[in-house]
C-alpha positions as CSV (number, residue, x, y, z in Angstrom):
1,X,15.9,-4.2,2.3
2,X,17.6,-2.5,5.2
3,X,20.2,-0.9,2.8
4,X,17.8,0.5,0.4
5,X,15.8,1.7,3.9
6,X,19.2,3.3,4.8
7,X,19.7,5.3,1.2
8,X,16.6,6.4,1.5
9,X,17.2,7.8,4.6
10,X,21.0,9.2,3.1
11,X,19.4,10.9,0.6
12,X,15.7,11.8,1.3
13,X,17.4,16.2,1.9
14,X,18.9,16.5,-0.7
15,X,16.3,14.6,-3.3
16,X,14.9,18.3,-3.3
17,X,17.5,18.7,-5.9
18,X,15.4,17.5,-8.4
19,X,13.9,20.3,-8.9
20,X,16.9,21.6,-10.9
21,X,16.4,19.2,-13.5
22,X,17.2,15.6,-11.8
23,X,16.6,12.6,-13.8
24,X,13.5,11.0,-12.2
25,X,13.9,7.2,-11.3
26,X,11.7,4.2,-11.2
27,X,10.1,2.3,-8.2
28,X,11.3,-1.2,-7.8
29,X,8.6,-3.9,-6.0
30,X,10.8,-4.4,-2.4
31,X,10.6,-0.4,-2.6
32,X,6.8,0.1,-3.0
33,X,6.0,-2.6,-0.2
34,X,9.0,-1.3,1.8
35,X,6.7,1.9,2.1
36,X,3.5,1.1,1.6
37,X,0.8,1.6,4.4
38,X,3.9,2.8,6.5
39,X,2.4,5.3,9.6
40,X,1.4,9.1,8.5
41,X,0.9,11.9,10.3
42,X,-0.4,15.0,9.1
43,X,0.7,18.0,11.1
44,X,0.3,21.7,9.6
45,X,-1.8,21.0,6.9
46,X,-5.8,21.5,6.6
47,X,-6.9,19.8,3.4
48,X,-6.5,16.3,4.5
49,X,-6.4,13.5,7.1
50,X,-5.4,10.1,7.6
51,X,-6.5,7.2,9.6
52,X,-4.9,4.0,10.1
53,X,-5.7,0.0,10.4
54,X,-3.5,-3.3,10.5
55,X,-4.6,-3.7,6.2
56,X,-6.4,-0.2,5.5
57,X,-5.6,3.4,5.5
58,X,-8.4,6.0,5.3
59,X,-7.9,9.5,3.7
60,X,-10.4,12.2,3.6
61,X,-9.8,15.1,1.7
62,X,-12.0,17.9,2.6
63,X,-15.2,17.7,3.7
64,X,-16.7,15.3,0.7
65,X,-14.1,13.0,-1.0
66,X,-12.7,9.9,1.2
67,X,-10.4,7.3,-0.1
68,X,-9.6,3.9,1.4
69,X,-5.7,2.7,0.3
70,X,-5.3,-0.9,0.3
71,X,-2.3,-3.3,-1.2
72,X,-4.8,-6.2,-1.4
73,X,-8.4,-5.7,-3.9
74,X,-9.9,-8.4,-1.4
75,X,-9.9,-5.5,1.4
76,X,-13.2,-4.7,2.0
77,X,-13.5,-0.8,2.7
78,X,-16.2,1.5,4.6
79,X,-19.0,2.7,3.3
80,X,-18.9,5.9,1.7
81,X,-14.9,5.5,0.8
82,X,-13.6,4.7,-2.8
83,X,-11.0,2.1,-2.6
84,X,-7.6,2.5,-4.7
85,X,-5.3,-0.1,-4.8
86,X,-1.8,1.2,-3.8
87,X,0.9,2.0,-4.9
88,X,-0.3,3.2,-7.7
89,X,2.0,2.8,-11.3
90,X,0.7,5.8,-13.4
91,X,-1.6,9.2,-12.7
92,X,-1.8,12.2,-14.4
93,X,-1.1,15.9,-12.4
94,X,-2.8,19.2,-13.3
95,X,-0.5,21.5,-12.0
96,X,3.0,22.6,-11.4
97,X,2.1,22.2,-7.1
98,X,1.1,18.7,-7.4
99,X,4.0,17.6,-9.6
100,X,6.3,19.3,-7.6
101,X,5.3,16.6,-4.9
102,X,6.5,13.9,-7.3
103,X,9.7,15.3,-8.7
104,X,10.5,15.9,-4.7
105,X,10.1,12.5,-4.5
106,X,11.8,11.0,-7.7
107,X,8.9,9.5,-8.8
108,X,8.8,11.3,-12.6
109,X,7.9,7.6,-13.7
110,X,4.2,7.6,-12.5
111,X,3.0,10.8,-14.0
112,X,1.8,9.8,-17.3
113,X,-0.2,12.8,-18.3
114,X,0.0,16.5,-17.4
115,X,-2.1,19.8,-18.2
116,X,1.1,21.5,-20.5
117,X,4.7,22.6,-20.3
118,X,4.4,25.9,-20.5
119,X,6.5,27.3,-17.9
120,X,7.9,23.9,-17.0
121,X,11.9,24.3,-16.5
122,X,12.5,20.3,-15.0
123,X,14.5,18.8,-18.1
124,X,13.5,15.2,-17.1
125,X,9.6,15.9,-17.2
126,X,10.0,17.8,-20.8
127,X,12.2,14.7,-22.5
128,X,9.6,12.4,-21.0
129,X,7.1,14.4,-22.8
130,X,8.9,15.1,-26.1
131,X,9.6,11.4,-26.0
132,X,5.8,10.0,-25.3
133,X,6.6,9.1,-22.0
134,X,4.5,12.0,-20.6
135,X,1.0,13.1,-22.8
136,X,-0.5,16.5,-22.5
137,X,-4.6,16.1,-22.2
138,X,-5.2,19.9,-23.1
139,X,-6.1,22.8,-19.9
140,X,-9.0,22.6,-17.0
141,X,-12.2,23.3,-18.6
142,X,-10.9,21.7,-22.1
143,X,-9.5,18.2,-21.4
144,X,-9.0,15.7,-24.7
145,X,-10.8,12.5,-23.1
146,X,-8.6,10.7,-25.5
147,X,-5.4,11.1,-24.0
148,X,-6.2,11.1,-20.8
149,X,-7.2,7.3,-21.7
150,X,-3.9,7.2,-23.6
151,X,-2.6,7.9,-20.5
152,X,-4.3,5.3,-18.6
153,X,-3.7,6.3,-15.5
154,X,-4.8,4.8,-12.0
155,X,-6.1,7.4,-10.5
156,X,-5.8,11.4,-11.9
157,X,-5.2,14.1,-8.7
158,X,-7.4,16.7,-10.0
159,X,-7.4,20.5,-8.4
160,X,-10.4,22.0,-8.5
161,X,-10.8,25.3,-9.6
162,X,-14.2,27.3,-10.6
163,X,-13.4,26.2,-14.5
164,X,-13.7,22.5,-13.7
165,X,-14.6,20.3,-17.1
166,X,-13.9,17.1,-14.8
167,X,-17.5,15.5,-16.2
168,X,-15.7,14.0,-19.3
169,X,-13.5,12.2,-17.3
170,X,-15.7,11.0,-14.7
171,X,-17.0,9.2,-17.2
172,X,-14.1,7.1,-17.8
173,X,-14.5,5.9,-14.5
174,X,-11.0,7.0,-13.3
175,X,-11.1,7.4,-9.6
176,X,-10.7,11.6,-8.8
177,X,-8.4,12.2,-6.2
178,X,-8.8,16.3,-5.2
179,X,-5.0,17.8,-4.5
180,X,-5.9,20.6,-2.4
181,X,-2.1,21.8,-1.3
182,X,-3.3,25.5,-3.1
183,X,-6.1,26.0,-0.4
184,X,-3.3,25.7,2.5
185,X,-2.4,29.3,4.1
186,X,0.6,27.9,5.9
187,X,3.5,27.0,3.9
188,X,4.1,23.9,6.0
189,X,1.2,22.8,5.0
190,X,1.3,23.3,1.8
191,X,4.5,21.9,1.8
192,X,3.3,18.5,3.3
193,X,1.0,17.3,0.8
194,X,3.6,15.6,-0.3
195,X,2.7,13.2,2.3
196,X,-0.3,13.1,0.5
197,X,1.6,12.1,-2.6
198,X,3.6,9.7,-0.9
199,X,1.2,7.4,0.7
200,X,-0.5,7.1,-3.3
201,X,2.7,6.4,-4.6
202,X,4.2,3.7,-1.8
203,X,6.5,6.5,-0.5
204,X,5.3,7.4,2.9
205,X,8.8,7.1,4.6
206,X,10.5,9.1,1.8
207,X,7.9,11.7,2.3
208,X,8.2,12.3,5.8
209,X,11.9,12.5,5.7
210,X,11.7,15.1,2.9
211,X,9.6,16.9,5.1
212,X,10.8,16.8,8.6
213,X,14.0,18.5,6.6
214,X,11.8,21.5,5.7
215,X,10.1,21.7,8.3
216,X,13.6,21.2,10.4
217,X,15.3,24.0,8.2
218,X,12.1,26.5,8.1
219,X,11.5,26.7,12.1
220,X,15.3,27.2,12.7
221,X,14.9,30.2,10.3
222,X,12.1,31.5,12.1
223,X,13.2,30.9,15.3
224,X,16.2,33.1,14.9
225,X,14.2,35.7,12.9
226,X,11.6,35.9,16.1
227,X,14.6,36.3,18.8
228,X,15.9,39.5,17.1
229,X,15.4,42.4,19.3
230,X,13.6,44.7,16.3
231,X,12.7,48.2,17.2
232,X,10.8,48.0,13.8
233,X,9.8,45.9,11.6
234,X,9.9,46.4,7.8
235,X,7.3,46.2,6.0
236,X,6.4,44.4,3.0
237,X,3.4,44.8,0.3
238,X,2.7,42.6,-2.8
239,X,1.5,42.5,-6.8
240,X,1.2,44.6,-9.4
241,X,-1.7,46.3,-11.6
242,X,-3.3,44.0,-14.2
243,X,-6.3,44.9,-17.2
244,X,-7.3,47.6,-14.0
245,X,-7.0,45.7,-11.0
246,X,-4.3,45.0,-8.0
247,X,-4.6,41.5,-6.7
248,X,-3.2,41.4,-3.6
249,X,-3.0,38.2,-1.7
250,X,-4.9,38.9,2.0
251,X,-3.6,38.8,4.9
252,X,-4.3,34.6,5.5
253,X,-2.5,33.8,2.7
254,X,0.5,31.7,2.6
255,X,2.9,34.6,1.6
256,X,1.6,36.6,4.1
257,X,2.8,34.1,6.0
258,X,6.3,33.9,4.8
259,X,6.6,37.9,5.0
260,X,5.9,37.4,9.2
261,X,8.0,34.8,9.6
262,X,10.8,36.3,7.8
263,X,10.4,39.5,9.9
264,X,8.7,41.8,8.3
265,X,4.6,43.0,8.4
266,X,2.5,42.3,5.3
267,X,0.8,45.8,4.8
268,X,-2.8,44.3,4.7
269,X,-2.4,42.4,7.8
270,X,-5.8,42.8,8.8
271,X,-7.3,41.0,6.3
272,X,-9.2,37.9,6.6
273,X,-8.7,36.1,3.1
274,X,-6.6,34.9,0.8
275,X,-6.4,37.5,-1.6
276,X,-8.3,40.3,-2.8
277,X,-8.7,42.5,-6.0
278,X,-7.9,46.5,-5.2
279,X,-7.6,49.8,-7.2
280,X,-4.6,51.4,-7.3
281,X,-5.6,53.6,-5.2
282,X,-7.0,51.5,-2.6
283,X,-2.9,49.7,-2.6
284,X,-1.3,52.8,-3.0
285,X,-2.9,53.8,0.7
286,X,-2.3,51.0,1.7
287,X,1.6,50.2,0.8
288,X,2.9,54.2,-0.4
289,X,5.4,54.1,2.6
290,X,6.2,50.6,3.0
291,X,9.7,49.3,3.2
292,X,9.7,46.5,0.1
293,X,7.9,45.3,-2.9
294,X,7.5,42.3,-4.0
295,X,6.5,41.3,-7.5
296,X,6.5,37.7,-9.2
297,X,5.7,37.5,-13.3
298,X,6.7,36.0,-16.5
299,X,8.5,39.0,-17.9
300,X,9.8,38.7,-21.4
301,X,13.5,39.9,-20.9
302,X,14.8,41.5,-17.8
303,X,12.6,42.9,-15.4
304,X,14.3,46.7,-14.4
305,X,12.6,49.8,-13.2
306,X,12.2,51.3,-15.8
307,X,9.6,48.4,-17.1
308,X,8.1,48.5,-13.9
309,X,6.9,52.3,-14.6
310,X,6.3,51.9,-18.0
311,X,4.0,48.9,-17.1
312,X,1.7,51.6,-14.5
313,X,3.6,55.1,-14.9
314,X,2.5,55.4,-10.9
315,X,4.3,52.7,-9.7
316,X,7.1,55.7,-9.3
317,X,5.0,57.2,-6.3
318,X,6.1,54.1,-3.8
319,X,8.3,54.6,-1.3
320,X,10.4,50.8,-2.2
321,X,10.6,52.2,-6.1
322,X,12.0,55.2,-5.0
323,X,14.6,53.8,-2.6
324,X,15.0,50.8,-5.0
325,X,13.4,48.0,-2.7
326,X,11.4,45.6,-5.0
327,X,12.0,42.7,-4.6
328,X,11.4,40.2,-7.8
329,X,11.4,36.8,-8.7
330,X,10.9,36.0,-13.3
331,X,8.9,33.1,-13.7
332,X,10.8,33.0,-17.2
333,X,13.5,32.2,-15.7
334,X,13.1,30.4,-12.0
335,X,10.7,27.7,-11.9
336,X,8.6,29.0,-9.1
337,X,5.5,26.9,-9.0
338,X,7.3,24.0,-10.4
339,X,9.5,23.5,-7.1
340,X,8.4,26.6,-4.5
341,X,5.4,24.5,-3.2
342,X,7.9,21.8,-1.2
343,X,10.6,24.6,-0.7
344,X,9.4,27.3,2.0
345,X,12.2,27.0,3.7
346,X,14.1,28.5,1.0
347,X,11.5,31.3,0.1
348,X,11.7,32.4,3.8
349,X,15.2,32.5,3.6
350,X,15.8,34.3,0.4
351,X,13.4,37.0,2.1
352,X,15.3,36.7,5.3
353,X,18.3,37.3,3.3
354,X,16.5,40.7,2.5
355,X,14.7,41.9,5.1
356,X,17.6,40.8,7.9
357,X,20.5,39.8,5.8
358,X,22.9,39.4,9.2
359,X,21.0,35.8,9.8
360,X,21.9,33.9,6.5
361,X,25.4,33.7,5.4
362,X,27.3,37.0,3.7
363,X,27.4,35.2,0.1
364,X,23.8,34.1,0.1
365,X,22.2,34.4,-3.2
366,X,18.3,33.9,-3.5
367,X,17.2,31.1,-5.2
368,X,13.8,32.7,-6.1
369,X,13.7,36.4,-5.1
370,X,16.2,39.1,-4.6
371,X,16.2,42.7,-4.8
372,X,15.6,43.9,-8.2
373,X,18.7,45.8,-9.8
């Protein structure tokens, strides 16, 4: 027991990896009870909460669901909570931020069902699925009932958005267990639901260590970033046109975030929300003279500047297109959402690597964004 403590411990910074395409591993028994019920503390992150007994842990999540995790059925729980028995063997995730918590932790074998694939890079997940290991139950709003029994899963982590369609399943009587990591506007707390994850799967320990590397390697980052003697800052503003309309996130939103803590001010800093939907005119008086642009799709082929004006022949008029500052990450071709969600620490640096390049090392190439050629 205390070896397999000590290689988790060896190898809980660098299990990140897996996000490239590591092959996910199973959980043996001494492992789940080696973890499970182990001591959580939830620092940076809004969504959830934890309390602990000697043979019960209590999670809220939000304002209206409450969970009560026990390793014994003859626990009786609160009133008001819905007790799962942990660690669970087999759920089902509905998006690319909540499975990102289990590939971070290597635990591919207890995700049984997902939403789809598309835009799913992680080779393990896609074999598991080609090879029935994995089923896909169809999008939010339009789930097939069918597999997600197929599935059978303990419990399904649902995130829920305004298209919903959770009513089927409810019906099932599968526990609902809301992952709200999308809601969090700090990227530490976005990044530490997968504590969340870890105390459902019987990985609390893992989890933590994981994390105090992020959060280790993130507030280094900014702590060298915020002792820089700037006469100026550069700033930074976000997006593109779409059927009319500039969504832009606001000025509380993670990225926003990111953009300060990487030394630079996020043009709508004044904002009070997550996002917002602008004209182009509205953005253009807002960002004409800022310093950088950053822009994240799923373009077909590579992105230049030349598809960048023929998408919206205006984008020419901003300062960053004329001095050739966009900065860009391809969805096509980086698995952003897949793996971003537990790795801020390397978004802030591959923006520190822009904005204030004489903090990272000289041959530092960003793993998501870099400045569009």
């Amino acid at each position: 027991m205390k070896k397999r403590r000590l290689l988790y411990g060896m190898t809980a910074l660098v299990i990140l990896c897996a996000c490239t395409g590591k092959e996910g591993k199973g959980q043996g028994a001494d492992g789940e009870n080696a973890d499970s019920l182990a001591v959580v503390t939830v620092k940076y992150a809004t969504g959830f909460s934890v309390r602990d007994s000697a043979d019960v842990r209590l999670v809220d999540v939000g304002r209206h669901d409450h969970f009560a995790l026990v390793n014994n059925d003859t626990i009786t729980v609160p009133e008001g909570y819905t007790k799962v028995r942990v660690p669970i063997q087999r759920t089902i995730c509905m998006t690319a931020l909540q499975l990102s918590n289990f590939t971070a932790l290597d635990a591919h074998d207890v995700v049984k069902g997902l939403t789809g694939t598309k835009n799913l890079y992680n080779q393990d997940i896609l074999e598991r699925v080609k090879n029935g290991q994995i089923v896909k139950i169809g999008m939010e709003g339009n789930f097939d009932t069918e597999m997600v029994l197929a599935a059978n899963p303990d419990v399904i982590f649902i995130s829920p958005f305004k298209r919903g369609g959770y009513e089927p399943i409810k019906e099932t009587g599968i526990t609902l267990v809301p992952h709200l990591g999308y809601k969090e506007l700090d990227p530490l707390g976005q990044a530490e639901w997968i504590k969340f994850i870890g105390m459902f799967i019987g990985k609390e320990r893992e989890a933590q260590q994981v994390f105090d590397g992020i959060e280790q390697r993130y507030n280094e980052l900014k702590a060298k970033v915020a002792a820089l003697q700037q006469q100026e800052r550069p700033t930074v503003f976000s997006g593109e046109m779409h059927s009319g309309t500039w969504h832009a996130v606001g000025g509380k939103n993670y990225l926003a975030q990111i953009f300060r803590d990487a030394g630079a001010d996020y043009v709508i800093h004044d904002d009070e929300t997550a996002g917002e939907n602008l004209e182009f005119e509205q953005m253009y008086n807002l960002a004409a003279k800022a310093t950088y642009w950053r822009i994240l799709n799923s373009f077909q082929g590579d992105f230049s500047y030349e598809a960048l004006k023929a998408s919206e022949p205006r984008n020419e008029l901003f300062e960053a297109f004329k001095q050739k500052k966009v900065i860009y990450c391809n969805m096509k071709k980086q698995a952003y959402y897949e793996c971003s969600p537990v790795e801020p620490d390397v978004l802030l640096k591959d923006f520190v690597a822009i904005f204030h390049p004489e903090l990272v090392e000289k041959d530092y190439q960003g793993k998501y964004y870099r400045l569009l050629k």
